[in-house]
Backbone bond lengths (Angstrom), bond angles and torsions (degrees), N, CA, C in turn:
res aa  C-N    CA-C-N  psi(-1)  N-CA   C-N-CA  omega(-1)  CA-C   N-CA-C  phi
1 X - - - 1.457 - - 1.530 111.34 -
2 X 1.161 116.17 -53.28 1.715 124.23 175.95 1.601 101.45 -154.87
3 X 1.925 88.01 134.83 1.210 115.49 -163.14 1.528 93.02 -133.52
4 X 1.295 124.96 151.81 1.401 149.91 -173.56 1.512 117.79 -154.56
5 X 1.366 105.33 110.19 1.722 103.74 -165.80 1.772 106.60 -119.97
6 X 1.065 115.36 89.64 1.440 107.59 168.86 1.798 116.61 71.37
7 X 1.207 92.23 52.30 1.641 102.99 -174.68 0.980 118.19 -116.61
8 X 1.533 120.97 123.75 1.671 135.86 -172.02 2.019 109.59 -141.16
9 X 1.210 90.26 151.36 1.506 113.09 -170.06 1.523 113.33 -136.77
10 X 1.067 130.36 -163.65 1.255 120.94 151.12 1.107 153.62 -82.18
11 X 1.424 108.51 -5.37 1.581 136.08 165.47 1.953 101.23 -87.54
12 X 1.533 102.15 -69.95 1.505 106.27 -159.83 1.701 110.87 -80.10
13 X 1.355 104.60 166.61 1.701 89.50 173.74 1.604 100.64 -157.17
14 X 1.154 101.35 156.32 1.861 111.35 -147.27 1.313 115.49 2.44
15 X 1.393 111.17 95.81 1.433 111.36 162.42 1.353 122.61 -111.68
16 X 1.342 112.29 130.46 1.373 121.36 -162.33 2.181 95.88 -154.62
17 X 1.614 67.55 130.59 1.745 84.66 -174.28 1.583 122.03 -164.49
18 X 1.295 144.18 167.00 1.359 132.37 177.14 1.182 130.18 -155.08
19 X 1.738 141.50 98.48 1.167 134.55 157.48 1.668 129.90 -44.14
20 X 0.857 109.95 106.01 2.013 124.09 157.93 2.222 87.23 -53.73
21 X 1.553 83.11 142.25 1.935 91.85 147.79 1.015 106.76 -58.80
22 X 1.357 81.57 141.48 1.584 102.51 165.14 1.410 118.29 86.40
23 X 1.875 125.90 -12.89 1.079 130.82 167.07 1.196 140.79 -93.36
24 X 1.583 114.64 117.98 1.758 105.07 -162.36 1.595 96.28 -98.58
25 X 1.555 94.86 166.52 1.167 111.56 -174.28 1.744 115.95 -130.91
26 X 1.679 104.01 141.91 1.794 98.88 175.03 1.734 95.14 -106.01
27 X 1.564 108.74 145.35 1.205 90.49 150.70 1.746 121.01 -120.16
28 X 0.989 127.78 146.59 1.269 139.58 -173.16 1.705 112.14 -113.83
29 X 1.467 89.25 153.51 1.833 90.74 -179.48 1.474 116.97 161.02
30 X 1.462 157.33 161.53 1.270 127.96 -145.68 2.130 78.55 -120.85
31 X 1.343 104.36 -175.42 1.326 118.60 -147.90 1.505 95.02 -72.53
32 X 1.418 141.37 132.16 1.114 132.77 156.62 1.853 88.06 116.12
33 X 1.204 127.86 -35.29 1.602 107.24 173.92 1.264 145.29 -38.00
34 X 1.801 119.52 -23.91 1.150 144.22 170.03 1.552 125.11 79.25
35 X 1.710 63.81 62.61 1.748 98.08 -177.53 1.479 120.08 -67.36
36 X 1.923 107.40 -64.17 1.647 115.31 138.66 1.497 129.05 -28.57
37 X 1.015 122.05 -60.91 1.800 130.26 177.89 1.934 92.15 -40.91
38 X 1.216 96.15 -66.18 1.530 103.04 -157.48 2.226 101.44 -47.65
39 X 1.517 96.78 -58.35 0.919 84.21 -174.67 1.835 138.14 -48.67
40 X 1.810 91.53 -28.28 1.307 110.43 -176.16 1.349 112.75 -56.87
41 X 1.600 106.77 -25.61 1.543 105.15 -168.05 1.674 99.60 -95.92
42 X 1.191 130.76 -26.51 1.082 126.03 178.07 1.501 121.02 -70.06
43 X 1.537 108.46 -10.75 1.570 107.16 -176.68 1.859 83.01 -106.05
44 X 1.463 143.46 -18.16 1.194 118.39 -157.55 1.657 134.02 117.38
45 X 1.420 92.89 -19.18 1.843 111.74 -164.38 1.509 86.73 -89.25
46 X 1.360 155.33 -23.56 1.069 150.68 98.89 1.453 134.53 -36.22
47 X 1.436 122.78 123.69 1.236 117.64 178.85 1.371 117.25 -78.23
48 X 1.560 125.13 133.51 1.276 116.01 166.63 1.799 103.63 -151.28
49 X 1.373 120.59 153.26 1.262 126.73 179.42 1.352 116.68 -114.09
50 X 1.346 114.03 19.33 1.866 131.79 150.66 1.103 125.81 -102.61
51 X 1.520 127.47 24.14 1.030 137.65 152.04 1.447 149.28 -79.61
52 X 1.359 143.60 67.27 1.510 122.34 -148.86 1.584 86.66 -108.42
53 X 1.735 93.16 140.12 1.536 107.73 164.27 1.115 114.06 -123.55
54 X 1.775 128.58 135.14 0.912 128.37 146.61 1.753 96.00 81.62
55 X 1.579 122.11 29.67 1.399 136.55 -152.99 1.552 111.91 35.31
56 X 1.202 126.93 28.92 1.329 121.55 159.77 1.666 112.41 -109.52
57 X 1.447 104.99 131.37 1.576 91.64 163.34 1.808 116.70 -68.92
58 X 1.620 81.05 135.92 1.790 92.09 -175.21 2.058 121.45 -62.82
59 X 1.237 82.53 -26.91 1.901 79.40 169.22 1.712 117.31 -86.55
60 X 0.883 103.90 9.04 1.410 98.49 173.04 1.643 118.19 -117.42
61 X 0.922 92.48 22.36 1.614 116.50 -171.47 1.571 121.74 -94.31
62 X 1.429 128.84 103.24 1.655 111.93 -174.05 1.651 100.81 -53.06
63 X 1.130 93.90 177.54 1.921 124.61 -159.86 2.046 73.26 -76.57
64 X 1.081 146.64 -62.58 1.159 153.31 -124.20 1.575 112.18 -102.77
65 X 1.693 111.41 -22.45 1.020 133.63 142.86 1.208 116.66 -74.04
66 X 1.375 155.48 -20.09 1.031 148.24 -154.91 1.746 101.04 -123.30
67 X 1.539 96.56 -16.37 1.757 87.64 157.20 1.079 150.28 -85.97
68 X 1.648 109.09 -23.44 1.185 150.16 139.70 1.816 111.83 -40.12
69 X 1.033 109.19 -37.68 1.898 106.19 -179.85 1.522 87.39 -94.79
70 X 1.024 156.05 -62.71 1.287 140.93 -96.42 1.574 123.10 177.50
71 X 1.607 111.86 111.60 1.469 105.10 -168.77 1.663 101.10 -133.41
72 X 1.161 107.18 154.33 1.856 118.90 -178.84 1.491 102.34 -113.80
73 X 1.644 123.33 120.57 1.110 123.56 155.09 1.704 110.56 -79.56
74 X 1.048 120.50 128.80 1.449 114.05 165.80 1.566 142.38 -67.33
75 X 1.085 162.93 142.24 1.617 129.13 -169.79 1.521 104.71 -83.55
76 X 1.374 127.44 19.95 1.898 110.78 173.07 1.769 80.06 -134.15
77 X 1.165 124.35 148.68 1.476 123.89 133.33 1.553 124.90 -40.68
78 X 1.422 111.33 123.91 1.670 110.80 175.91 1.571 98.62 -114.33
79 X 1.294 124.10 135.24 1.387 118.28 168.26 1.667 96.64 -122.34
80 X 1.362 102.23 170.24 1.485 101.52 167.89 1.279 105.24 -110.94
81 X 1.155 158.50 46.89 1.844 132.07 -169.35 2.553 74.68 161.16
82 X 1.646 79.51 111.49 1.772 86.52 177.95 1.521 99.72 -80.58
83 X 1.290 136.98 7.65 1.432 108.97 -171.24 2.018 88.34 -117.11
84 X 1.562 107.52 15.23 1.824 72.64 -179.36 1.649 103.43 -101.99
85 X 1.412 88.60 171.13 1.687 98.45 -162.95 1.774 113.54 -77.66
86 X 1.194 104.87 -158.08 1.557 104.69 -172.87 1.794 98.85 -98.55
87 X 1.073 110.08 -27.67 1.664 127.17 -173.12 1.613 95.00 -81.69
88 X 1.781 121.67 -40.00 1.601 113.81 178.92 1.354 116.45 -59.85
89 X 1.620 103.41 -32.26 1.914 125.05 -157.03 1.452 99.18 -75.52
90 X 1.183 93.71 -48.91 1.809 103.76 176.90 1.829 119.05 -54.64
91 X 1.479 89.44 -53.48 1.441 97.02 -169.94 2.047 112.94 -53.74
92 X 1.571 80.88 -39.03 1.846 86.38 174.40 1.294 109.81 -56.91
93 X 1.334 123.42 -43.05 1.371 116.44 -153.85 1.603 104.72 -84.65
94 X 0.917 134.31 -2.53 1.582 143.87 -169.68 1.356 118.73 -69.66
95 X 1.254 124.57 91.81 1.331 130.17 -167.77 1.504 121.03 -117.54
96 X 1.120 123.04 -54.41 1.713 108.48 -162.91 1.410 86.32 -133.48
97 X 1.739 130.09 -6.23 1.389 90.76 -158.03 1.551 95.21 -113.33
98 X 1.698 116.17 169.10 1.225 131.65 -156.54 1.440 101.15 -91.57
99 X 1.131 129.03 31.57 1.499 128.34 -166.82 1.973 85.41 -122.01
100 X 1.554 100.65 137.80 1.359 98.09 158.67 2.019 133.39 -89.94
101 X 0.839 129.47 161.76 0.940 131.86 -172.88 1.911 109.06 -54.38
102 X 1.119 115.25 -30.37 1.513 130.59 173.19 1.773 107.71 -58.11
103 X 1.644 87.68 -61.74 1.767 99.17 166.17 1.320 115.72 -27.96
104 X 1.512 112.64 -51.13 1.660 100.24 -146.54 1.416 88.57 -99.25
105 X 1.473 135.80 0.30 1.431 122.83 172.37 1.436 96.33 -82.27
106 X 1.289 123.81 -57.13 1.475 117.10 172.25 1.698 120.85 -25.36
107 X 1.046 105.59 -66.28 1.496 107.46 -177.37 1.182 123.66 -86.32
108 X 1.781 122.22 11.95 1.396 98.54 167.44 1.428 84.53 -126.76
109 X 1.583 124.78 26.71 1.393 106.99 157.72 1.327 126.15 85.08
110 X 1.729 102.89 13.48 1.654 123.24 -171.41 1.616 111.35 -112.64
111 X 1.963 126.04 16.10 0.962 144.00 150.08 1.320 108.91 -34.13
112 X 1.552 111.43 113.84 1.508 128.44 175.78 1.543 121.58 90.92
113 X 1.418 110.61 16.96 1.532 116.66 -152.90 1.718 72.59 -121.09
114 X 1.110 115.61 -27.68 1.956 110.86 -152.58 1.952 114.88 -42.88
115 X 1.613 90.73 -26.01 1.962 92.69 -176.27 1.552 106.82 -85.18
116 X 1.593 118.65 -33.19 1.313 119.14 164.90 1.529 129.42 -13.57
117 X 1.173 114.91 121.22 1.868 104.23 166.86 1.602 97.60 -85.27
118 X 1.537 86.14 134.18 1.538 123.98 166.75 1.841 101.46 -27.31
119 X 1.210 95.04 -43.60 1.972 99.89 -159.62 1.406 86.12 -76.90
120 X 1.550 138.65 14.93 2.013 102.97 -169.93 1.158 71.27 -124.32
121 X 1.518 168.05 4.54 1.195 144.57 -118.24 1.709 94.90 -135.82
122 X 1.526 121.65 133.13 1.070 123.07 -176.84 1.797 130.79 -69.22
123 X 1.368 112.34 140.03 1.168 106.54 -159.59 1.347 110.36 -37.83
124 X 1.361 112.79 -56.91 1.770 99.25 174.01 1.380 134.68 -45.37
125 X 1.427 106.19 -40.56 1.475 121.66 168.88 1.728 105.71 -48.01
126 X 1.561 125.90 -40.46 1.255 103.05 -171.20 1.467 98.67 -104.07
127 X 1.354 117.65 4.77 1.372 114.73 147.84 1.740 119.88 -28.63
128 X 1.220 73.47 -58.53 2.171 111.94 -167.71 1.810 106.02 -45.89
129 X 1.743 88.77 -69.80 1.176 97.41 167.71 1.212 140.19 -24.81
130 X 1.612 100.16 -70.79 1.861 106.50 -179.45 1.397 96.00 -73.30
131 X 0.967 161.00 78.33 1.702 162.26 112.85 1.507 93.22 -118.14
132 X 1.310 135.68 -52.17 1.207 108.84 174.96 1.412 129.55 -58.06
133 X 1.498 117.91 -20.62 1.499 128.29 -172.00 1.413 92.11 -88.83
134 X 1.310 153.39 -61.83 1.213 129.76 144.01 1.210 142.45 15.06
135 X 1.708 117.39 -68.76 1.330 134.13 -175.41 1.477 89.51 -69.52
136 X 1.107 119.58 -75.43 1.767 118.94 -177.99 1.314 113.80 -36.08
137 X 1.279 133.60 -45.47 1.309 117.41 -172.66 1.548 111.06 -90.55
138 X 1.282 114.27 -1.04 1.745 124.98 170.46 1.593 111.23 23.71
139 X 1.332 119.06 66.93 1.443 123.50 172.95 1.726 79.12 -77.74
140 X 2.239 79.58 161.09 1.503 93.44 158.42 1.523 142.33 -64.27
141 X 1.469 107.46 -16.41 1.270 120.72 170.05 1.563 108.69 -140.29
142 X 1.125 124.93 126.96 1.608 132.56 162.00 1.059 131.82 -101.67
143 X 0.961 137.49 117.78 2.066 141.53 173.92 1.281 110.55 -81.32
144 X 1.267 117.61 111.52 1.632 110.63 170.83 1.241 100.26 -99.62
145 X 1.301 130.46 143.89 1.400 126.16 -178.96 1.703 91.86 -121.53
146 X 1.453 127.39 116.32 1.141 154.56 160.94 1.667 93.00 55.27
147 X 1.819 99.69 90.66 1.622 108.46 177.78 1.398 111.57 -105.83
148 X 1.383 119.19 37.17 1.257 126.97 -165.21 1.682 94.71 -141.47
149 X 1.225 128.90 -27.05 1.253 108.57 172.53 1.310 132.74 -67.78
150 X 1.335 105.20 126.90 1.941 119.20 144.96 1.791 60.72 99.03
151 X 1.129 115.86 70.95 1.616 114.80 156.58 1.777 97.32 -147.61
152 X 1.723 97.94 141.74 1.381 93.41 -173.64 1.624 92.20 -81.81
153 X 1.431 109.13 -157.18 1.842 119.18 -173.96 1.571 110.16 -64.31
154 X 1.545 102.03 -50.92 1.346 100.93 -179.32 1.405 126.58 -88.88
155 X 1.512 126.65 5.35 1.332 94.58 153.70 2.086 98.22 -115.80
156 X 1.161 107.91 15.34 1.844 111.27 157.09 1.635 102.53 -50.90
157 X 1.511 95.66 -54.45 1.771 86.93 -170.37 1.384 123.76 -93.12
158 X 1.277 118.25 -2.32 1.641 120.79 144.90 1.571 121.80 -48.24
159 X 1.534 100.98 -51.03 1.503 110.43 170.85 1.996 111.70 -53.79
160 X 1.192 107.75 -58.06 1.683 118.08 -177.66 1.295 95.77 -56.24
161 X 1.310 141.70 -42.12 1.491 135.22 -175.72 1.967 98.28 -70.13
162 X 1.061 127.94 -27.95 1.656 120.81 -177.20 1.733 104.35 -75.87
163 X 1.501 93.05 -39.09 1.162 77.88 -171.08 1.748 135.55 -114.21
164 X 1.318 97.63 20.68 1.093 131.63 150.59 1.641 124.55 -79.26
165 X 1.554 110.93 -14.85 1.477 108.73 -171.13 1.750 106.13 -114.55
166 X 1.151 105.44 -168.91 1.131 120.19 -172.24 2.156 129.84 -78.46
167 X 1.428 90.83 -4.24 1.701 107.81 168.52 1.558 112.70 -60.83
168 X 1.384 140.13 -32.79 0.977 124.31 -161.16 1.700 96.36 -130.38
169 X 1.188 123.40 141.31 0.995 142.56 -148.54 1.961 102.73 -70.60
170 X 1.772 106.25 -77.75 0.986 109.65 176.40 1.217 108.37 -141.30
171 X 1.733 138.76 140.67 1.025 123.40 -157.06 1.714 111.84 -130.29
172 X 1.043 140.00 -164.68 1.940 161.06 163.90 1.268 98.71 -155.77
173 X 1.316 115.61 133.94 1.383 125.97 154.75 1.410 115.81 -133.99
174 X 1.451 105.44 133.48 1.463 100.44 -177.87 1.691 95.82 -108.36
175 X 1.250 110.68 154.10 1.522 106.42 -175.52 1.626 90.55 178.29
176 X 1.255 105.07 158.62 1.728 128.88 178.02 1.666 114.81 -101.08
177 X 1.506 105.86 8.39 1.210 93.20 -147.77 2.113 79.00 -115.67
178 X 1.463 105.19 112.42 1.474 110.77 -177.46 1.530 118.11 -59.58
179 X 1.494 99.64 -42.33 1.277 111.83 -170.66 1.482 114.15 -59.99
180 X 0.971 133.05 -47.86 1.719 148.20 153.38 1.609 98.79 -51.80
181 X 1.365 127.34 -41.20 1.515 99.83 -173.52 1.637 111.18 -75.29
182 X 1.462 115.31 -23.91 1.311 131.60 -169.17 1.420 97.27 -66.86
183 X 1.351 112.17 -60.92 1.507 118.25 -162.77 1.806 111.98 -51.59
184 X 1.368 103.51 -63.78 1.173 117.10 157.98 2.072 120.76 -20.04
185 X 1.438 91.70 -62.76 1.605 92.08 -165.44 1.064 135.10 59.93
186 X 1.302 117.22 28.49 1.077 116.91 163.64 1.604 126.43 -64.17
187 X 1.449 131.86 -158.59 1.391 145.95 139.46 1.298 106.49 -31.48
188 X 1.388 123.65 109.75 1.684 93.53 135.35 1.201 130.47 -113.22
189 X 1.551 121.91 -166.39 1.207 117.15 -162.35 1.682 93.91 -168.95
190 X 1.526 109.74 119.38 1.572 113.79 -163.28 0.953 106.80 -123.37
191 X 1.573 126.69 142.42 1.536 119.77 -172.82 1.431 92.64 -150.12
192 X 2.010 97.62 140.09 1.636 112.85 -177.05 1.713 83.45 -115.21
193 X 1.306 113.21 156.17 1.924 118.40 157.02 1.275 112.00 63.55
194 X 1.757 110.91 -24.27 2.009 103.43 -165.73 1.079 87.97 94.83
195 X 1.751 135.06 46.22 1.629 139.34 100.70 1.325 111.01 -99.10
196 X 1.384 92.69 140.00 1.544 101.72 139.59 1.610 135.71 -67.98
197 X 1.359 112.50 92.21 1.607 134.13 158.82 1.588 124.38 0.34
198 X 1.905 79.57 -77.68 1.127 124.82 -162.95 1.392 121.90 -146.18
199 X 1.689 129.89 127.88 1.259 139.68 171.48 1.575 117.81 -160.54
200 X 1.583 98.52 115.61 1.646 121.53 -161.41 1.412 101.37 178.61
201 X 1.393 85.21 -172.18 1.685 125.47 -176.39 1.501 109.64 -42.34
202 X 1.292 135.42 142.42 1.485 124.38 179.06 1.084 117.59 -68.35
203 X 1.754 111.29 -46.39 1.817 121.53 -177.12 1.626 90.71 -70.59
204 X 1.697 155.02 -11.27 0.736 126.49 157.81 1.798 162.07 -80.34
205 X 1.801 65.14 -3.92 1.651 101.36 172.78 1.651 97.96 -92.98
206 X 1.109 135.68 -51.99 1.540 121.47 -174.35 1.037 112.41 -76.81
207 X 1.294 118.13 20.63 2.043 99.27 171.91 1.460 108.51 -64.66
208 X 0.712 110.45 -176.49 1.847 127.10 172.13 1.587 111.19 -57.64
209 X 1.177 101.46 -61.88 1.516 100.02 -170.87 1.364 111.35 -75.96
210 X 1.210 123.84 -39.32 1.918 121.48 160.85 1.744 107.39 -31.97
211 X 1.058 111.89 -72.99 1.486 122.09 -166.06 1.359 100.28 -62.16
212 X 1.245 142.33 -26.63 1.742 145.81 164.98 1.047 90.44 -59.91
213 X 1.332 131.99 -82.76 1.516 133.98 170.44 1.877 131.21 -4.91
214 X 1.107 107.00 -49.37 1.207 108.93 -146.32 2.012 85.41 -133.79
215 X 1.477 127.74 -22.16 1.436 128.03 168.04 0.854 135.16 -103.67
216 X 1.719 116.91 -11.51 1.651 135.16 -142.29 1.212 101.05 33.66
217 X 1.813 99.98 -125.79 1.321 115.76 -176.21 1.855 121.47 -113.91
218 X 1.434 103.14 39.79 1.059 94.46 170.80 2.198 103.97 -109.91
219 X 1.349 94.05 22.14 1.539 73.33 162.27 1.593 94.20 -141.48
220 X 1.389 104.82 160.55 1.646 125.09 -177.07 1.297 93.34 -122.76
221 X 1.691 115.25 156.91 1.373 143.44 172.18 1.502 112.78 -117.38
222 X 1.249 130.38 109.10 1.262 157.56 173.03 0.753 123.69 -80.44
223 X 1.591 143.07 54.07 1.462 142.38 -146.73 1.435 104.03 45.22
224 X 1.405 116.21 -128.28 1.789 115.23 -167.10 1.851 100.23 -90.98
225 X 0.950 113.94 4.18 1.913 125.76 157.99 0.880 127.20 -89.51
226 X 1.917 115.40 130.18 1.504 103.52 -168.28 1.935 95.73 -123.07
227 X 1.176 113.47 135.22 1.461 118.23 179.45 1.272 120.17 -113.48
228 X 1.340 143.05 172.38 1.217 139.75 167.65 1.195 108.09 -76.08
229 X 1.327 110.08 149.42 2.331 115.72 -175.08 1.358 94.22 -91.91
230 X 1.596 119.69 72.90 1.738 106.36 167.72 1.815 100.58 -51.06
């Protein structure tokens, strides 16, 4: 599905890694590792010619093909034009998938917000948003890059229920937040400087000695919860 062979920039340096169908991936890593960069190049918004998606190399790919494989949520909402609504933002983004735009206010709980401009809407609220613009545009693979921020508990785990289930095709998430990467189980894939760390098994990254490794002692394990060691 996605392949990465020996690819460096000025942030990252040899990165090389590979999804099978059907395999999602978290990525993890502390602020400044080039977690974003990476993704940018894996969807395209960066150019690179070590990329193959979906056995196609990704630069040789029209813009229209490459929307169809492959979409980047960002971690802030970007709109272009402050007066369009949440129902306009949506409607643009609506591409392949069979869900209507009504749908995805329904289920992420953004019923009655639809006339709203995008710009008044609370950070969580456009949290909301870009996962719904997502579901609508249903590429084969999506990157959310930190879909859990500026979300309180209860709609955090509305989000972990989407993307844990069966709505979105194939996914990457980059996020800080362990507890969601754990639950999940997916792949991970950890990066210090713009290397990759670490890439494997999920239960093989949370053993004990991984997380010594890569946290010292500023994180604790709480039964299947992991917190910071104030």
């Amino acid at each position: 599905m996605l392949r990465v062979t020996d690819f460096s920039n000025s942030i990252l340096t040899d990165i090389t890694f590979n999804l099978k169908d059907g395999e999602n991936l978290i990525i993890l890593g502390s602020n400044g590792a080039g977690k974003s960069t990476l993704a940018k190049v894996l969807c395209g918004i960066s150019y690179s010619d070590s990329v193959e998606l979906f056995t196609k190399e990704l630069h040789h790919l029209s813009a229209k093909n490459r929307a169809e494989l492959i979409n980047y949520i960002p971690p802030k909402l970007e709109i272009f034009d402050e007066y369009i609504s949440l129902k306009e933002f949506l409607e643009l983004g609506r591409l392949y998938s069979k869900l209507t735009v009504e749908d995805s206010l329904e289920l992420l709980g953004l019923k009655g917000l639809e006339n709203k401009a995008c710009i008044t809407l609370s950070s969580g609220e456009q949290q909301l948003t870009m996962l719904a613009s997502a579901l609508l545009h249903n590429a084969k693979l999506t990157i959310f890059d930190e879909p859990t921020a500026n979300l309180d508990p209860q709609k955090t785990l509305k989000v972990a229920k989407i993307l844990a289930g069966d709505k979105i095709k194939s996914r990457i998430i980059i996020t800080h937040d362990l507890n969601l990467a754990h639950k999940l189980a997916y792949k991970i894939l950890y990066m210090s400087d713009g290397k990759i760390e670490f890439f494997g098994e999920n239960r093989e990254f949370f053993a004990d000695s991984n997380l010594e490794k890569f946290f010292g002692l500023s994180l604790k394990r709480i039964d299947k919860y992991f917190v910071v060691n104030l």
